[in-house]
N, C-alpha and C positions, 0 to 999 in steps of 0.2 A: 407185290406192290409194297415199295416203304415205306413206314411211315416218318413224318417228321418226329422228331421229340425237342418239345418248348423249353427249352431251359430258363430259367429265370437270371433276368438279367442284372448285376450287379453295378449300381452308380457308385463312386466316387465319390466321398462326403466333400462339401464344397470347401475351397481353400482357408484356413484360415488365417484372418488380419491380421497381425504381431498387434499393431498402432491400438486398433480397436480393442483384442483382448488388454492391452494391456489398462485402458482408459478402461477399461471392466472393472478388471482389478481393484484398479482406484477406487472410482467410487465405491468399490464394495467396501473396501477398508476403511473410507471415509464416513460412509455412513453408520459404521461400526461404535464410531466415534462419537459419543452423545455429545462432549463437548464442543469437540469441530462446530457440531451441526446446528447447534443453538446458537456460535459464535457467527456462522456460516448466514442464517436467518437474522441475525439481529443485524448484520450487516447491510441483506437485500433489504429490509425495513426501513433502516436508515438512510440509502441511495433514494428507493419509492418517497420517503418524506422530504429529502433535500429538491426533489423533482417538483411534487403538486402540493406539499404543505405551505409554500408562501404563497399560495390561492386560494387558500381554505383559511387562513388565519383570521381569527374573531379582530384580528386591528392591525394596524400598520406599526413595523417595528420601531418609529421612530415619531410616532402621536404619541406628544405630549399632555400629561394631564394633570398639574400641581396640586388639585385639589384630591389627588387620589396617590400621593404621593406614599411611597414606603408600604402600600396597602399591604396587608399579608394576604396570604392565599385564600380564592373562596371563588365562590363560582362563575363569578365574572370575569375572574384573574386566579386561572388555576394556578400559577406560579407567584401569585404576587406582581406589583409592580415594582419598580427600582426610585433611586433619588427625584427623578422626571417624572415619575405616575406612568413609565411605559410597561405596556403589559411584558414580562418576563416571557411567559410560553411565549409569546407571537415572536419576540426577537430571539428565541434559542431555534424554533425553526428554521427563520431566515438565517440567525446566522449556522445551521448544519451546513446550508450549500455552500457557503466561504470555508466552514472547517475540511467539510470534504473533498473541497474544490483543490485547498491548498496540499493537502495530502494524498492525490490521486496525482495531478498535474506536476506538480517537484519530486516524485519517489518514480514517477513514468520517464520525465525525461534524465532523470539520472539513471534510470535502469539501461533505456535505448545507447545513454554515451558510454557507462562503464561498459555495457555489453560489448560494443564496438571495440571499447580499450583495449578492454581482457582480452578479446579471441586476437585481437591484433598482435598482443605482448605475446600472450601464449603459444602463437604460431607460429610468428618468427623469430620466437628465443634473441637470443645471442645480445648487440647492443641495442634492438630495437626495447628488448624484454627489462636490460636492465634502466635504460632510463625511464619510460615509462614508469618502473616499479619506484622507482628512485623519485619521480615527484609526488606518485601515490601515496607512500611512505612520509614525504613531507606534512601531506593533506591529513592524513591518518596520526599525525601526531598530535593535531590538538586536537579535545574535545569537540565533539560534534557543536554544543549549543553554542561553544566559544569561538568556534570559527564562524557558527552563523551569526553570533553578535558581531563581530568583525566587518562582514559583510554588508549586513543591516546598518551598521555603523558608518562604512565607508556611503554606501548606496542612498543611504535614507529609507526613513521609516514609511512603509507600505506593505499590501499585500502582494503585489507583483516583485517585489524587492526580497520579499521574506519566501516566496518560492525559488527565485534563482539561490539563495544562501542556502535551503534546504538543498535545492539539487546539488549545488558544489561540493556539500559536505557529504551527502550521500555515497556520490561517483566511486570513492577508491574502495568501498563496501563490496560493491556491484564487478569491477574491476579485479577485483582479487577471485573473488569466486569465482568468475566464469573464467579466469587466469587460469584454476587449480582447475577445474574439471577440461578445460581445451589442452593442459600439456597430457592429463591421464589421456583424452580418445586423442590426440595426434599419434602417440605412442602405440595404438593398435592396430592390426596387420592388415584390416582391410582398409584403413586410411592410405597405408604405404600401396596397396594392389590397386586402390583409384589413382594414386600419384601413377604409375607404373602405365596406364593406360590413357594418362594423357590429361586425367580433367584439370582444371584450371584450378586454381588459390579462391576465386568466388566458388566457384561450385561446390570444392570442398567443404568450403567453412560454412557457408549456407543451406546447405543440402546433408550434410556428413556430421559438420561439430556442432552446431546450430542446435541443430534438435535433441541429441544430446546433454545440453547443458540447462536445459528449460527449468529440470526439475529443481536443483535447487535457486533459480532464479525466480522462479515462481513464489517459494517458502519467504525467500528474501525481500521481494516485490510487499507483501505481504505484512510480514511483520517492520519492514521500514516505516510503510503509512504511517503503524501504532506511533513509531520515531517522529514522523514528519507534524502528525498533529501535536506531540506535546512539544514539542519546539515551534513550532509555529503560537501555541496558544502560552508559551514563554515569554515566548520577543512579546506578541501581545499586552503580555501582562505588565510586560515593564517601560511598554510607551513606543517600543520598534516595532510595530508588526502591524494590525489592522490600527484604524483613526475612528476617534468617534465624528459621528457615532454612530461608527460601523456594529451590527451585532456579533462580531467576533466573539466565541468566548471567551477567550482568555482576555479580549478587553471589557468583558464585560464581570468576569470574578476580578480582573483589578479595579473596579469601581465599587464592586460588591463590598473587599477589602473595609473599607472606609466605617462600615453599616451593621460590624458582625456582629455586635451585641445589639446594637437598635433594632436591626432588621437581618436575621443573617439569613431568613430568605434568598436575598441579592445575591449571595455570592453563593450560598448554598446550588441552585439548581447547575449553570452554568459549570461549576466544578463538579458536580453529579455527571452530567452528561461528557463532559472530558475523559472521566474516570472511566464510563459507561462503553465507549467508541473505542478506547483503546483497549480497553481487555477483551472487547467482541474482537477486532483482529488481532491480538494475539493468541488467544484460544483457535481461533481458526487460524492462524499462521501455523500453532504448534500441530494441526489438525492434520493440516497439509503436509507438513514435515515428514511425522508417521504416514499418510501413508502414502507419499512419494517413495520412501525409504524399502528398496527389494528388501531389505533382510526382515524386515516385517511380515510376518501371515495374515494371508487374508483372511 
């Protein structure tokens, strides 16, 4: 009679995700990073108060009160009121949604066109590559704030005005990098063995170079904002960019301006929270940087 013998049976450890480990990765390295991560938090805090802080505000950013004019800070008016008797904290609230409105909205839609530019320039080289590069290059000649004073200038002073001048000048930023990273992966062999088998020019570039190039579009995405708001709270400040009495801040430190020694409260907060916004996304942009960056250890 024979008998059976059970062998134990051996699974196959389950596939693994390249995409997934490598979004591991990251965040490992990311959280590695104390800086990143406080940059990273100050910023989610910032979006949460530009959302439900103009519902919660003890006044209206734009109630007037002359007889509480210039007040200094105290428990009523934790920031003080300005020239008007309006409470300071209430209008730095309200105006966070216009500051991060205008630098999420102008550094997004210059990312979406340079992106488009770059893969376009970098993929089909030759004269598509050098004109494109050729007005880029025009763009990228003058100072950022000075071709969006130009703009502003031509356009007229507002905040939907001082968003288009942001994106304009942003675009050949955005166009050049994902330029440099689409000519590196068109150049590698298994872009040539998808050509080889047929796929199309979209499916290349959207499915093959696309994903590819994220990483340092992401770092760039990032650290422009820091860009977009202190140029936006520039023009502001010099009469192009928000109108009173918008709570902008930059229009609201060039009215602080006027008050620094009587009250420099006024200008004090408004230029605090400028300073504040942008170095939370640059610390997270340089966060990102490392550790998008393979030659980095996790």
């Amino acid at each position: 009679m024979s008998q059976e013998v059970n062998t134990p049976s051996t699974s196959s450890p389950p596939p693994v995700n390249p995409r997934l480990e490598s979004w591991k990765t990251f965040f490992k390295k990311l959280r590695k990073n104390k800086a990143a991560m406080f940059g990273g938090i100050l910023i989610l805090f910032f979006i949460i108060v530009a959302i439900i802080g103009p519902y919660i505000t003890p006044y209206s950013p734009n109630q007037v009160n002359y007889s509480m004019k210039l007040a200094p800070p105290s428990a009523d008016h934790w920031f003080g009121t300005d020239h008007h008797g309006r409470d300071i904290f209430s209008r730095i609230i309200h105006g966070m949604k216009i500051t991060l409105s205008i630098g999420f909205v102008s550094v997004f839609a210059s990312a979406i066109i340079g992106t488009i530019i770059g893969i376009i320039s970098g993929y089909y080289g030759k004269r598509t590559d050098a004109i494109i590069m050729r007005i880029m290059d025009v763009l990228l000649a003058f100072p950022g704030i000075l071709l969006a004073l130009a703009i502003v200038s031509v356009l007229g002073p507002s905040i939907e005005n001082v968003i288009i001048a942001v994106a304009i000048f942003s675009i050949p930023v955005f166009a050049r990098i994902v330029r440099g990273s689409t000519l590196s992966v068109r150049k590698l062999e298994y872009i040539d063995a998808v050509k080889a088998l047929g796929a199309s020019d979209f499916r290349i570039i959207f499915k093959h170079i696309l994903p590819n190039v994220t990483s340092p579009l992401i770092v760039q995405t990032t650290l422009s904002i820091a860009t977009a708001i202190l140029t936006a709270s520039g023009l502001s400040f010099i009469g192009l960019g928000a109108q009173p009495p918008s709570p902008e801040w930059g229009a609201m430190l060039s009215d602080g301006r006027s008050y620094l020694y009587q009250a420099g409260h006024v200008a004090l907060f408004p230029g605090m929270m400028i300073v504040i916004v942008v170095l939370a996304f640059n610390i997270f942009g340089d966060g990102l940087r490392d550790a998008l960056d393979p030659k980095m250890k996790a």
